[in-house]
C-alpha positions as CSV (number, residue, x, y, z in Angstrom):
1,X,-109.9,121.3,-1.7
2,X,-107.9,124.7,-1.6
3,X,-106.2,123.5,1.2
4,X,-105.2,120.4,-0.5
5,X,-104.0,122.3,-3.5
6,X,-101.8,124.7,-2.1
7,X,-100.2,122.2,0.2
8,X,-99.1,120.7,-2.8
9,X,-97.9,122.8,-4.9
10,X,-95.8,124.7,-1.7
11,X,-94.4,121.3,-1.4
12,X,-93.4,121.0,-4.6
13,X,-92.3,124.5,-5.1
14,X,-90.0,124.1,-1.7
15,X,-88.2,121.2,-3.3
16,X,-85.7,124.1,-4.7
17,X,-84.8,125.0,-0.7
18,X,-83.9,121.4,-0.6
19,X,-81.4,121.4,-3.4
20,X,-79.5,124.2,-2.6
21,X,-76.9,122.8,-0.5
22,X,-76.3,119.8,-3.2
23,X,-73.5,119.9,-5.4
24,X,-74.6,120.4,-8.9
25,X,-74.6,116.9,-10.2
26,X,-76.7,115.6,-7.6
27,X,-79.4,118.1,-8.0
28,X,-81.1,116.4,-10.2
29,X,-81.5,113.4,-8.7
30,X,-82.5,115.3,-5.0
31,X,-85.7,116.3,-7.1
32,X,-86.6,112.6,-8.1
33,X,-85.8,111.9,-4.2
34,X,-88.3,114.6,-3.2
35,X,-90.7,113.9,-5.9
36,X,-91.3,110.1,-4.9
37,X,-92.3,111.5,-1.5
38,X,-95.6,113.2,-2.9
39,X,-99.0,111.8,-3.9
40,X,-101.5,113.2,-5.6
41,X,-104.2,114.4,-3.3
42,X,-107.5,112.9,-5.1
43,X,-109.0,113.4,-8.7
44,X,-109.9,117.6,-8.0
45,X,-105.9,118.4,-8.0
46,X,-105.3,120.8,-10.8
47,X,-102.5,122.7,-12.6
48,X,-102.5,126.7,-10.8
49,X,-101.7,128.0,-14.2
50,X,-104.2,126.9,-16.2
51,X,-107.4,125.5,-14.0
52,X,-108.8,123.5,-16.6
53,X,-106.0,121.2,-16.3
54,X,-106.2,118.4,-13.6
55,X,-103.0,116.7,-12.8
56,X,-103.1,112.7,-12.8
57,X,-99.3,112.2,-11.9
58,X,-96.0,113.3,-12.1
59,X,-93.2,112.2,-14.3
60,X,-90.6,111.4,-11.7
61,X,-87.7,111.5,-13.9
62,X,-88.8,114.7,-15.6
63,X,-87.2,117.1,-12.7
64,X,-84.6,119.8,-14.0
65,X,-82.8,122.5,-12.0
66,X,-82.4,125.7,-14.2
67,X,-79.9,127.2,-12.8
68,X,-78.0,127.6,-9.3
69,X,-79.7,130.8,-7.8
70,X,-80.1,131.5,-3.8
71,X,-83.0,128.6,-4.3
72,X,-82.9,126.8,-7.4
73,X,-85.8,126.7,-10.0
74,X,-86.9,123.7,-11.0
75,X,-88.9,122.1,-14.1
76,X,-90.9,119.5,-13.8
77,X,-93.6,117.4,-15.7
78,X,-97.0,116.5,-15.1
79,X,-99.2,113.9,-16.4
80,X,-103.0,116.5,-17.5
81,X,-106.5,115.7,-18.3
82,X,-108.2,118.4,-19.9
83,X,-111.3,118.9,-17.4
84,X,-113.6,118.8,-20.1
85,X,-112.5,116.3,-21.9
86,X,-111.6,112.4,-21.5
87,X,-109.9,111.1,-18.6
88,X,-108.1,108.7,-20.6
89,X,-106.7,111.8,-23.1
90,X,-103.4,112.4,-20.7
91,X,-101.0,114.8,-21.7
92,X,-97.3,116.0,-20.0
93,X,-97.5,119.6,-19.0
94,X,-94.6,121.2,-17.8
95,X,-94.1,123.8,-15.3
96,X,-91.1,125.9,-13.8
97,X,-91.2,126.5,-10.0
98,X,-89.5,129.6,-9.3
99,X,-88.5,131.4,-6.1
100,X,-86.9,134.6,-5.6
101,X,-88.2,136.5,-8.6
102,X,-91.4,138.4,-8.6
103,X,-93.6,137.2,-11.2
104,X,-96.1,140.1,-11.1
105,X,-94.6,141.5,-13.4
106,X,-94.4,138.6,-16.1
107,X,-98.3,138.4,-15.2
108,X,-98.9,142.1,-15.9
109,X,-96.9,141.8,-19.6
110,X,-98.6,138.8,-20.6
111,X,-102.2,140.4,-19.8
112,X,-101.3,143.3,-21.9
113,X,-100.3,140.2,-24.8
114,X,-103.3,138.3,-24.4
115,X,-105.2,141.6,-24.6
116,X,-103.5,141.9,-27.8
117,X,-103.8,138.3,-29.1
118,X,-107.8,139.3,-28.4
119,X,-108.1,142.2,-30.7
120,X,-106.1,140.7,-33.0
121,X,-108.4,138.0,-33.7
122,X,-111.8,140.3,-33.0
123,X,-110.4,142.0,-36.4
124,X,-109.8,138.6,-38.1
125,X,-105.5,139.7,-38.1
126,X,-103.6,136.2,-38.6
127,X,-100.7,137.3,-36.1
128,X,-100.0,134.8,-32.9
129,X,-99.0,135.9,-29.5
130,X,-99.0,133.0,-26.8
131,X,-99.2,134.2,-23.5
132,X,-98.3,131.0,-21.5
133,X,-99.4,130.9,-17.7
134,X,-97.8,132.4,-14.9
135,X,-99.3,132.4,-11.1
136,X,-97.6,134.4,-8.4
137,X,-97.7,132.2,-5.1
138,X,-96.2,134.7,-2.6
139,X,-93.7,137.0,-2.1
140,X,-91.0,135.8,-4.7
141,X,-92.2,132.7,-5.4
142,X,-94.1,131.7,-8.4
143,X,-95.2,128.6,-11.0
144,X,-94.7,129.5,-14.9
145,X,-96.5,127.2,-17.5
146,X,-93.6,125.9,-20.0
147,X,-94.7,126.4,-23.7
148,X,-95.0,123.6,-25.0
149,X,-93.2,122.0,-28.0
150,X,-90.4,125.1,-27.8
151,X,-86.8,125.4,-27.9
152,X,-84.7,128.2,-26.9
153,X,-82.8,130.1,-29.5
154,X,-79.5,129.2,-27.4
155,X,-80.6,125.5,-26.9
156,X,-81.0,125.3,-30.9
157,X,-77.5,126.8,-31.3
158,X,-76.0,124.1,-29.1
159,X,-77.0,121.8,-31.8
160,X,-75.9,123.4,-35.0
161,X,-73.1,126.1,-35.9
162,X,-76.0,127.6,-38.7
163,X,-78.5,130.5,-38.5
164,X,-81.9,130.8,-38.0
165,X,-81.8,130.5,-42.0
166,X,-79.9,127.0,-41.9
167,X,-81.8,125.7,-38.9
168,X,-85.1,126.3,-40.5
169,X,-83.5,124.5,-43.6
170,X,-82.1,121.6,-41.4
171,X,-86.1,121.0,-39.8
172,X,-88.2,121.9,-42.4
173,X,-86.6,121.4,-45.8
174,X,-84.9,123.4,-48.5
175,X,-85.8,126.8,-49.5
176,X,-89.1,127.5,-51.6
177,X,-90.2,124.1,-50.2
178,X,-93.8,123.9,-49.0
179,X,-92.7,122.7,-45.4
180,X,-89.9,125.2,-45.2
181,X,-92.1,128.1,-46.6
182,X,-95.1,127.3,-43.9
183,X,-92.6,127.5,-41.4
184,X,-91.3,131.3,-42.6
185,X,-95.1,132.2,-42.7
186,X,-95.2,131.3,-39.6
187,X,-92.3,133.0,-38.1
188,X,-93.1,136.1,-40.3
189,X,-97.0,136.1,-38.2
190,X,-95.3,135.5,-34.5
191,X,-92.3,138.2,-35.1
192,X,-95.0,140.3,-36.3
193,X,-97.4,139.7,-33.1
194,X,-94.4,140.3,-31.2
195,X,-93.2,143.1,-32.8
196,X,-96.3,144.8,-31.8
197,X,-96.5,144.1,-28.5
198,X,-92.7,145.0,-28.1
199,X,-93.4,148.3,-29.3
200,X,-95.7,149.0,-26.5
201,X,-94.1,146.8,-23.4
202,X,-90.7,147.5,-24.4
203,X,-89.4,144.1,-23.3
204,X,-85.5,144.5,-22.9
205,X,-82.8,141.4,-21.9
206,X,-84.2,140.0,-25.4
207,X,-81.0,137.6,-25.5
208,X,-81.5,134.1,-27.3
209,X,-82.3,132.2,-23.9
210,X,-85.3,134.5,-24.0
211,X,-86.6,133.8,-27.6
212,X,-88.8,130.2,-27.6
213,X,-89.2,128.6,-31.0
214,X,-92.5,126.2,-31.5
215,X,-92.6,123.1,-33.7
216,X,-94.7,125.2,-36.4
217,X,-91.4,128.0,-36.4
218,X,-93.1,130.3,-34.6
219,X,-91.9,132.8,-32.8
220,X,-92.3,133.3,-28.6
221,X,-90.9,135.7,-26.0
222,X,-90.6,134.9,-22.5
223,X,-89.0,136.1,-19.4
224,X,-90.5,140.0,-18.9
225,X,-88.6,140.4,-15.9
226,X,-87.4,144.2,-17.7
227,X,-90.1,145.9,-19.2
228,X,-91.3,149.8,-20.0
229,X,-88.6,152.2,-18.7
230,X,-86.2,149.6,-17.0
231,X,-83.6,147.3,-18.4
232,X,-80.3,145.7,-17.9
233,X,-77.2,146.9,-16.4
234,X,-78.3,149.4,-14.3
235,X,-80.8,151.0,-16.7
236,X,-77.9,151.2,-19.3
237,X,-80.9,151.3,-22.5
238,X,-77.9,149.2,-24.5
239,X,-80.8,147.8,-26.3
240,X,-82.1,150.6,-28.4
241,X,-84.6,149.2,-31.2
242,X,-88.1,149.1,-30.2
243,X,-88.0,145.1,-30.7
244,X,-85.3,142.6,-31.6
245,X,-84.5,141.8,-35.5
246,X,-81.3,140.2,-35.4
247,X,-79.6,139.5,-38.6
248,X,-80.5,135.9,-38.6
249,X,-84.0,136.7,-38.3
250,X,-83.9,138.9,-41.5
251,X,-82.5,136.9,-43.5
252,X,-85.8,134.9,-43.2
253,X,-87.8,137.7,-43.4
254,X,-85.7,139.2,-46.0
255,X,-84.3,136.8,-48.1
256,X,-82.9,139.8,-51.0
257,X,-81.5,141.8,-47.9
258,X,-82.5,144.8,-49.3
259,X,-85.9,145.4,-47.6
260,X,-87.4,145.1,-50.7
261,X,-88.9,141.4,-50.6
262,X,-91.8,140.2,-50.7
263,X,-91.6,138.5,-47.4
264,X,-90.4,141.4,-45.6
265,X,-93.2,143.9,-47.4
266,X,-96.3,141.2,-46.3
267,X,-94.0,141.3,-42.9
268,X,-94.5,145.5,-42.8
269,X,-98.0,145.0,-43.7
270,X,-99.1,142.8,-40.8
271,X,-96.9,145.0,-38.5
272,X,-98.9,148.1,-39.4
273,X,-101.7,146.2,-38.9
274,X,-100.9,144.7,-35.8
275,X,-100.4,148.5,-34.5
276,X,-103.8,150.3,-35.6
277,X,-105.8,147.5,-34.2
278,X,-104.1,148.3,-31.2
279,X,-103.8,151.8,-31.1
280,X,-108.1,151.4,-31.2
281,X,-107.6,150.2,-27.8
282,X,-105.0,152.3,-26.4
283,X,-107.3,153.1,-23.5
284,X,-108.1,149.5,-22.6
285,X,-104.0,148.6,-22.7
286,X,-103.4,151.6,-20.7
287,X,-105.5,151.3,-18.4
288,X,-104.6,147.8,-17.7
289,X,-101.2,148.9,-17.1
290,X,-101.8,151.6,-15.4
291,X,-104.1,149.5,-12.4
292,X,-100.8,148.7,-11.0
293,X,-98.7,151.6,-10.5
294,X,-99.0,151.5,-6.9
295,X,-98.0,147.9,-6.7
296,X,-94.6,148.8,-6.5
297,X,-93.3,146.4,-9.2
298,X,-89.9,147.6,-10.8
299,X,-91.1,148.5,-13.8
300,X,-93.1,151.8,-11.9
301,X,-89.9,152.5,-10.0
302,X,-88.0,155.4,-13.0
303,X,-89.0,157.4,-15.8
304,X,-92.9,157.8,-17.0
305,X,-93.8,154.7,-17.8
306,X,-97.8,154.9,-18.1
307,X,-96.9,158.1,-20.2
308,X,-94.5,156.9,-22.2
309,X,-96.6,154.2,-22.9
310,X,-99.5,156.4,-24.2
311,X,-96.7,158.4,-26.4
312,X,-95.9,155.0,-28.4
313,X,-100.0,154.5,-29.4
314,X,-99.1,158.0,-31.1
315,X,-102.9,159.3,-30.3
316,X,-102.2,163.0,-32.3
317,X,-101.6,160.8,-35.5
318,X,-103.7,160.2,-38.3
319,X,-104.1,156.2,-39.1
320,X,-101.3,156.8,-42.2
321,X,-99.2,158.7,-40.2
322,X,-99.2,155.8,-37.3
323,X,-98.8,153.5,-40.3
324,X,-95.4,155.1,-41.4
325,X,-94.3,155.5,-37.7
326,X,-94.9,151.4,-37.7
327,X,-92.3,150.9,-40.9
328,X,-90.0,153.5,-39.8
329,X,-90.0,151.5,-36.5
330,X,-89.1,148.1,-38.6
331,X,-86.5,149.6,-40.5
332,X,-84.6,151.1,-37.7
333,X,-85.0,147.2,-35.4
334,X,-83.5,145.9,-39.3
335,X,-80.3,144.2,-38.1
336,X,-79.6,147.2,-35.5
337,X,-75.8,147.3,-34.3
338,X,-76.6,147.2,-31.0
339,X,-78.8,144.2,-30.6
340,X,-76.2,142.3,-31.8
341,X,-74.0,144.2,-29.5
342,X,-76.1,142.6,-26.6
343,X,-76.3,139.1,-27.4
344,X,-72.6,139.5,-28.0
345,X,-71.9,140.8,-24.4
346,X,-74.7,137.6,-23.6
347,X,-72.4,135.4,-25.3
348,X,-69.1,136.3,-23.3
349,X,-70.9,136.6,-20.3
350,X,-73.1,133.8,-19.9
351,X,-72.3,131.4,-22.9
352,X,-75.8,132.5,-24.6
353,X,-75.3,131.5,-27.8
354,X,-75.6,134.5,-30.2
């Protein structure tokens, strides 16, 4: 059955070799091409990023290369049954099938999130992480579950010359609508999950091809290919707040502007939250981290990372001193000059929208 699995998937994950040498236009038909080649090998086949999730097909038209790389990554949808449930409930589950990036280290970020996401709910804390699926499969090569029912920041900006403020409007109503207000709550509990967890990973390359927005308005990172003491540019630290709060995102969190709201004050609150239930388990998330210092991943290569990391729990504070540390840390990511500054330089370099 393994055998059969990884054949597969190696098959699948090779069509990227294929396309390389194909002008750009006809890439996306070579993966159709390639596609139609493969059948399913029998009922046990199932997705390698989430097991409970056996694949009844493949939507042959569904194939996207990403981007042109030394082998390009592709996306691609199956048809899924849940294992459990019924086999006539199918669902399309997408997947991106990477090679030439190690995605060890995405996998070591998102088990520090899901630890997160799991003491958040042991203390009955509404804030939402999602940490999607991703599965090494060798040396450089890996297969990352697609969150489902997202668009990219930039892809939403390709479709409308408003902010976050007038996209939000545009999808879910007018301000002080019901719709449009569930949606705010529900960006106000993601940016808060992720504020947390940005705090202690320091993801950095936080550009708006990076930041996933669900149907509900919430709020997901992705891509944690810089994390802890390493970032873009040759370790320039351009991006100096602990997480990203673009102006566009506070003016939903903020709507006064003066950080005197009551948005933004519920927002604080699940922020300081969000960092004593952590800061319970600093020993747990540390130790986590600290299991793969020998792996050789970048993050391990400069600095003190596993300290550093202890330094942000603040251990020698008191639970109100931690709790000042966490607004102080919100009010110095409020609109910061130099994340805008980065999705600026994003914008001229690579056509990220900003």
């Amino acid at each position: 059955m393994f055998e059969r699995e990884f054949d597969f998937f190696d098959k699948v994950t090779s069509i990227s070799g294929v396309l390389f040498p194909l002008p750009k236009e006809e890439r996306r038909a070579g993966i159709k091409r390639e596609l139609v080649k493969l059948t399913i090998p029998g009922d046990d086949l199932y997705l390698p990023t989430a097991t409970n999730k056996l694949v009844r097909g493949i939507q042959l038209d569904s194939g996207i290369p990403l981007q042109s790389a030394a082998k390009v990554p592709i996306m691609i949808t199956f048809n899924v049954v849940d294992r459990d449930g019924s086999p006539n409930d199918v669902k399309p589950q997408a997947c991106i099938f990477k090679v030439g990036d190690d995605c060890r280290q995405d996998v070591l970020a998102l088990q520090v999130i899901a630890l997160l996401r799991d003491i958040f709910e042991a203390v009955g804390l509404n804030l939402y992480l999602f940490p999607y699926g991703v599965l090494p499969t060798g040396p450089e090569r890996g297969i990352i579950e697609v969150v489902p029912n997202t668009r990219s920041r930039n892809q939403m900006g390709e479709t409308t010359d408003g902010g976050l403020l007038e996209i939000f409007q545009q999808d879910y109503g007018p301000v002080g609508s019901p719709s449009f207000e569930a949606a705010r709550e529900m960006f106000m509990i993601s940016s808060a999950g992720y504020a947390v967890a940005s705090l202690l990973l320091q993801p950095k390359d936080r550009h708006n091809g990076n930041l996933l927005f669900d149907s509900y308005g919430r709020l997901v990172h992705i891509d944690f290919g810089f994390i802890l003491e390493i970032s873009p540019g040759g370790n320039m630290g351009f991006e100096s707040a602990h997480f990203k709060l673009s102006h566009e995102m506070t003016q939903l969190l903020d709507p006064s502007g003066t950080m005197k709201s009551d948005t933004w004050n519920q927002f604080l609150r699940l922020c300081v939250k969000g960092y004593l239930a952590g800061r319970r388990h600093m020993n747990g998330i540390v130790t986590t981290v600290q299991l793969m210092v020998d792996s050789g991943l970048p993050c391990f290569s400069r600095g003190e990372p596993i300290a550093n990391l202890r330094k942000r729990f603040h251990p020698e504070m008191n639970e109100r001193e931690a709790a000042n540390f966490m607004v102080r840390t919100c009010v110095d990511a409020y609109n910061k000059w130099t994340t805008a500054g980065y999705d600026l330089i994003q914008y001229l370099q690579q056509g990220i929208e900003k």
